[in-house]
N, C-alpha and C positions, 0 to 999 in steps of 0.2 A: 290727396289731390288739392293741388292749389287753384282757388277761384278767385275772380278778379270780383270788387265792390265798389262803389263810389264810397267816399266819405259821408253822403248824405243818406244812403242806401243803408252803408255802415250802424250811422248815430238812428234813423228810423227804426229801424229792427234788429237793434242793439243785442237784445236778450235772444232772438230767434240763434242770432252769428253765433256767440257762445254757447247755446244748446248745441249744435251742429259740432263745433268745435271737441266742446266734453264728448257728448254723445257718441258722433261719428267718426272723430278723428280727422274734422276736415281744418283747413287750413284756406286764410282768405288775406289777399292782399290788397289795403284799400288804396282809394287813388283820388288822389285830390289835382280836380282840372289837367285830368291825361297823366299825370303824374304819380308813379306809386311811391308811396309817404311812409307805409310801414306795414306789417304783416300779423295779424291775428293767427294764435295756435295754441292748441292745448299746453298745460304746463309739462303735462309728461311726453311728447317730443320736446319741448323747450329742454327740460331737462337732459334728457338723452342724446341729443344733438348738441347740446352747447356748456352743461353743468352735469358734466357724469359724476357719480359718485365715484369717489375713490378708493382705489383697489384695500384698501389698507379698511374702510368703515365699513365696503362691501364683507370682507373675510368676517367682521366683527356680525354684521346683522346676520350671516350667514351662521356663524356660532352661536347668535340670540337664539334662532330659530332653531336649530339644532338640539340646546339645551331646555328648551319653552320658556326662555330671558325674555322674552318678546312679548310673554302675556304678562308680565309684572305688572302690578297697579302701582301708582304713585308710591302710595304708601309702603310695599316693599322695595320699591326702591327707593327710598328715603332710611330704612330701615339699615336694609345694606352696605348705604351708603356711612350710616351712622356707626356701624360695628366696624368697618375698615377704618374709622379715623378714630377710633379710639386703639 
């Protein structure tokens, strides 16, 4: 749900907008002098709507997960990384 904000309404309760945002999923549009200027929203609709991950990195996280590649620490993957380049 997009809700409408003033700019000063906005920069006032700064912190409250972005809890609502993470938290709720809500989405707000501010407006500066009847004018809307730009639009606050979580990063993961940002993402989803405008930066999809690609089919091609998706199949790979989906084979992280698959294999448990996904729990690696640094460290082994630094490891692995060192045994392919030799």
């Amino acid at each position: 749900m997009t809700r409408v904000i003033s700019a000063v309404a906005a920069r006032a309760q700064f912190s409250q907008v972005l809890k609502r945002v993470s938290q709720k999923n809500e989405r707000f549009l501010v407006g500066h002098r009847g004018e809307p200027q730009a639009v606050i929203m979580g990063i993961n609709e940002y993402i989803d709507r405008f930066a999809p991950v690609p089919a091609e990195l998706r199949a790979m996280q989906d084979t992280a997960k698959r294999t448990g590649r996904n729990q690696l620490t640094t460290r082994e993957i630094n490891a692995l990384i060192e045994k392919a380049r030799r």
